[in-house]
C-alpha positions as CSV (number, residue, x, y, z in Angstrom):
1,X,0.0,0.0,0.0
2,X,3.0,2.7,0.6
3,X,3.3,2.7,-3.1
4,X,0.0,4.8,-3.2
5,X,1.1,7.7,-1.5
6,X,5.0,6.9,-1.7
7,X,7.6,6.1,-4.8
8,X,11.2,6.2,-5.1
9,X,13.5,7.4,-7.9
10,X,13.0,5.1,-11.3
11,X,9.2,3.8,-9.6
12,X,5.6,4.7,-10.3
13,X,2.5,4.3,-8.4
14,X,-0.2,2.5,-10.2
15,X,-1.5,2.3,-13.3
16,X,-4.7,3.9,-12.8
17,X,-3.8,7.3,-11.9
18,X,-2.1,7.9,-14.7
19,X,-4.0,6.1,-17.1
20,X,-6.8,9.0,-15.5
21,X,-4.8,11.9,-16.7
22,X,-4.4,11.2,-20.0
23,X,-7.5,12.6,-20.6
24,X,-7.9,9.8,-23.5
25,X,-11.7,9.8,-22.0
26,X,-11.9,13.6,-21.3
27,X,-15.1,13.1,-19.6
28,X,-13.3,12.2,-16.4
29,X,-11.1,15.0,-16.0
30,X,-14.5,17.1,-15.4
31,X,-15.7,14.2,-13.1
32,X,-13.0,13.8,-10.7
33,X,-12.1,17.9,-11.2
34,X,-8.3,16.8,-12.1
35,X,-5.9,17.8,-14.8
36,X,-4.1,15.9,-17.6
37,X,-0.5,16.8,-15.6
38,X,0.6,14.0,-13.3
39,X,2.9,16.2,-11.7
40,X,0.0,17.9,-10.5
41,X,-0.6,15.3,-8.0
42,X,1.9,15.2,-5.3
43,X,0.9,11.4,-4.7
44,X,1.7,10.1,-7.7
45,X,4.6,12.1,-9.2
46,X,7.4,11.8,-6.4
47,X,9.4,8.9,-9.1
48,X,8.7,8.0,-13.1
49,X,5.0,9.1,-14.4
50,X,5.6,7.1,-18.0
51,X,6.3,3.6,-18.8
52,X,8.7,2.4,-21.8
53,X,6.0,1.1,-24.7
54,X,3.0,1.4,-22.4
55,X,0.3,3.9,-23.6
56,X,-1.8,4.7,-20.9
57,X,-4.4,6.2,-22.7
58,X,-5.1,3.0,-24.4
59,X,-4.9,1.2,-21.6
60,X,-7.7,3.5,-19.6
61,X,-9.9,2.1,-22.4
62,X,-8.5,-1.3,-22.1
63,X,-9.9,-1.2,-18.6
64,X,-13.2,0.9,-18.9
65,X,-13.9,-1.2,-21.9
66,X,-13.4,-4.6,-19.5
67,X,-15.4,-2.9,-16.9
68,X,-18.2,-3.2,-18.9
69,X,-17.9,-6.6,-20.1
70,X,-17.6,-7.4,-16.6
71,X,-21.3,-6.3,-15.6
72,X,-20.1,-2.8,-13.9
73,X,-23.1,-0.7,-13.1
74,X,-22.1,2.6,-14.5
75,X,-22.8,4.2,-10.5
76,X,-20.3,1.0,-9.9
77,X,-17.1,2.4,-12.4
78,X,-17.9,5.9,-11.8
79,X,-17.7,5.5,-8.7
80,X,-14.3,4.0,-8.6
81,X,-13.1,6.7,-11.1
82,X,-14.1,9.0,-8.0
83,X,-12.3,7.0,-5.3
84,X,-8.8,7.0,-7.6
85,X,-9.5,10.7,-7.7
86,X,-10.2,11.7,-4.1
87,X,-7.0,10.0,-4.1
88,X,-4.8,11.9,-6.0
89,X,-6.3,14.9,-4.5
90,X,-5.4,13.6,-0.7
91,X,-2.5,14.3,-1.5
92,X,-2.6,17.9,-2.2
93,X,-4.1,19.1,1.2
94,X,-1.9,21.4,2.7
95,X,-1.9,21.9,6.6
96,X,0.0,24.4,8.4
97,X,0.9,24.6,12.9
98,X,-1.1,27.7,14.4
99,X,0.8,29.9,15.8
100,X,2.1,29.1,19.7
101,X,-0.2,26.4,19.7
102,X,0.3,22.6,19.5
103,X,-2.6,22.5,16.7
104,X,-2.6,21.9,12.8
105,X,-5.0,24.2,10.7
106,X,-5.8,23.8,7.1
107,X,-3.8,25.8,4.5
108,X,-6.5,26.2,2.3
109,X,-9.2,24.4,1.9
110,X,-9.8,23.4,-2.3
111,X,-8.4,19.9,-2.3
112,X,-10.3,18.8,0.7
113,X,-13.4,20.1,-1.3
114,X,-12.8,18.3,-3.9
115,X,-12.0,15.0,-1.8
116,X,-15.3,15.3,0.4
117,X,-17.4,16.6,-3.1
118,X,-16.1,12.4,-4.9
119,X,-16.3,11.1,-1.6
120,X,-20.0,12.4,-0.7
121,X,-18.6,13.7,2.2
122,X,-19.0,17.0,4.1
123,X,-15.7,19.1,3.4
124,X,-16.1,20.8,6.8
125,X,-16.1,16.8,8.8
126,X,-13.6,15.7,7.3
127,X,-11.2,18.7,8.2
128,X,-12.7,18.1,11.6
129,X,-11.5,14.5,11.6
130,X,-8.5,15.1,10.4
131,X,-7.8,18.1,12.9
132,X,-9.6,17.1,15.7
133,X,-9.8,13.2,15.6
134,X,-12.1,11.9,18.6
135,X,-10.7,9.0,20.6
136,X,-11.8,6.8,23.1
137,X,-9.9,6.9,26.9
138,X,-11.3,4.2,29.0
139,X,-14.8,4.9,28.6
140,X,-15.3,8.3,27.2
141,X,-14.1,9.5,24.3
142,X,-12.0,12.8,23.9
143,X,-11.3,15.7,20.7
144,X,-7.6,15.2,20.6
145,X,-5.5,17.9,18.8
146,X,-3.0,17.5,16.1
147,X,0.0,18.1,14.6
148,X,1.2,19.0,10.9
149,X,2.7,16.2,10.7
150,X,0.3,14.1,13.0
151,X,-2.1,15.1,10.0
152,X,-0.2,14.6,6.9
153,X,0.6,11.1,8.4
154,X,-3.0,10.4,8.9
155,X,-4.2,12.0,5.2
156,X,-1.7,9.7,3.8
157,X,-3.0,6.4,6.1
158,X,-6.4,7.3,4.7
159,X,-5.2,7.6,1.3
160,X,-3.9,4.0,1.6
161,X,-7.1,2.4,3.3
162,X,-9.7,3.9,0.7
163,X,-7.3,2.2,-2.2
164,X,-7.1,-0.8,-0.1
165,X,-10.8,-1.1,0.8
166,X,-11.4,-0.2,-3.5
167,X,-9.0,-2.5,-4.9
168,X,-10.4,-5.2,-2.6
169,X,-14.4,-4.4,-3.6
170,X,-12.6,-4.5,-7.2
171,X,-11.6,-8.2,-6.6
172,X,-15.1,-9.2,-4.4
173,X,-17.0,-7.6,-7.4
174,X,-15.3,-9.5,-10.5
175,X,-15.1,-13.0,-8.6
176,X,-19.0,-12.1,-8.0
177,X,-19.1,-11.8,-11.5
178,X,-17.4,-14.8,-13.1
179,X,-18.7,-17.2,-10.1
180,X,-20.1,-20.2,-11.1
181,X,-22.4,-22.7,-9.3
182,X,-21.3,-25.6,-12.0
183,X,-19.1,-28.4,-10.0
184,X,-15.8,-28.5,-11.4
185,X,-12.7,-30.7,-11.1
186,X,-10.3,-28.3,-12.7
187,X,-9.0,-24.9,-12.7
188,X,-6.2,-22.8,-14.1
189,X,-4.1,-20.5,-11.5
190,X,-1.8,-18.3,-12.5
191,X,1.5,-17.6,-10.2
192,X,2.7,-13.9,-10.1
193,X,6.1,-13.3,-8.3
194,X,7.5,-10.1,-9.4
195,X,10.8,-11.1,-7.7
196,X,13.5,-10.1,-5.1
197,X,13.8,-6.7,-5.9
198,X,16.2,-4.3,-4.0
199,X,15.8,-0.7,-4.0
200,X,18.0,2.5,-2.7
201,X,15.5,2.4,0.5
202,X,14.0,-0.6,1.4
203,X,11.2,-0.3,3.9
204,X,9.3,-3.0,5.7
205,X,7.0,-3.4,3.2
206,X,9.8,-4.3,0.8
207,X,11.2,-7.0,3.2
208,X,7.5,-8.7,3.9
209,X,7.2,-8.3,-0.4
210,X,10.4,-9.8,-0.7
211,X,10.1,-12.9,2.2
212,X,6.9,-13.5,0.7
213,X,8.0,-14.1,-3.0
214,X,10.9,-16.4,-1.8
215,X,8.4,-18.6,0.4
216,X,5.9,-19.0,-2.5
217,X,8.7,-19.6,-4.9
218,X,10.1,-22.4,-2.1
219,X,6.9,-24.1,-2.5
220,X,6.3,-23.9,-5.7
221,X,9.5,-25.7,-6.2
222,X,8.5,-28.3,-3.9
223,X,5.0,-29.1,-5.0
């Protein structure tokens, strides 16, 4: 998940977002209020926004095109369109320490509209969530006040849990989909290990990425 709000030099984050900002289907820039610049969008732009011999805007059809042949409502593939880009605009709120005071204000407030307006949230809650988190002490539960970066760490944990929570609906919705009541005796699975990979900064992520792809690959080997 840190690859959503996180990339190092020579790395991209998904797909998606940049396939978005294309603007090969122009409707969405309207939609989800973004531009056609990835370097607009602190969140994905911090390493490489292109891939060698990939064409992104093909490849935003490639995937609205299988949306559809996969049964998506249109409320269903709009709506993830939304989530990506409540994403990418996450990532543009700015926050700023009030003066003498142990207390993170907004620097503006346009991005978090535009957040709360795909989210069908209320701007002013979620700046009060973020600011102001409640939290439960024994019993009762108390406004706590926050930090800068006590809120640009939480902006970015929220970032990563509504792509999480998507990408997992994503995968519930397309099994749904191809789901078959039929008894069968045989299937075809497909393997995916990406491989060891070592970067410049490895984080823990990296290590559980890494441990991972060597166990499967153990028994794969095996069996």
């Amino acid at each position: 998940k840190s690859r959503v709000i996180f990339q190092q030099p020579g790395e991209r984050s998904y797909h998606i977002f940049y396939q978005i900002l294309t603007g090969k289907k122009s409707e969405l820039q309207d939609l989800l209020l973004v531009s056609t610049n990835p370097y607009d969008y602190h969140i994905c732009s911090q390493g490489v926004v292109t891939v060698d011999n990939l064409d992104d805007g093909e490849e935003l059809m490639a995937t609205d095109q299988a949306m559809d042949i996969l049964g998506f409502s249109s409320e269903e593939k709009y709506g993830v369109y939304k989530m990506t880009g409540a994403i990418m605009h996450f990532g543009n709120m700015k926050f700023k320490q009030k003066p003498r005071e142990e207390q993170a204000e907004a620097d503006g407030t346009e991005s978090a509209d535009k957040v709360a307006y795909l989210m069908g949230l209320s701007s002013s809650d979620l700046m009060k969530g973020l600011l102001h988190p409640r939290v439960k002490v024994g019993n009762e539960y108390v406004v706590k006040g926050q930090k800068v970066e006590q809120v640009v760490y939480a902006v970015g944990a929220l970032a990563k849990a509504v792509y999480d929570r998507m990408f997992k609906w994503f995968v519930t919705r397309i099994n749904k989909t191809l789901d078959t009541r039929l008894p069968r005796q045989f299937f075809i699975g497909v393997l995916d290990i990406a491989g060891f990979e070592i970067f410049d900064f490895n984080n823990f992520e990296q290590l559980c990425i890494n441990y991972t792809n060597e166990k499967l690959q153990q028994f794969f080997n095996h069996h």
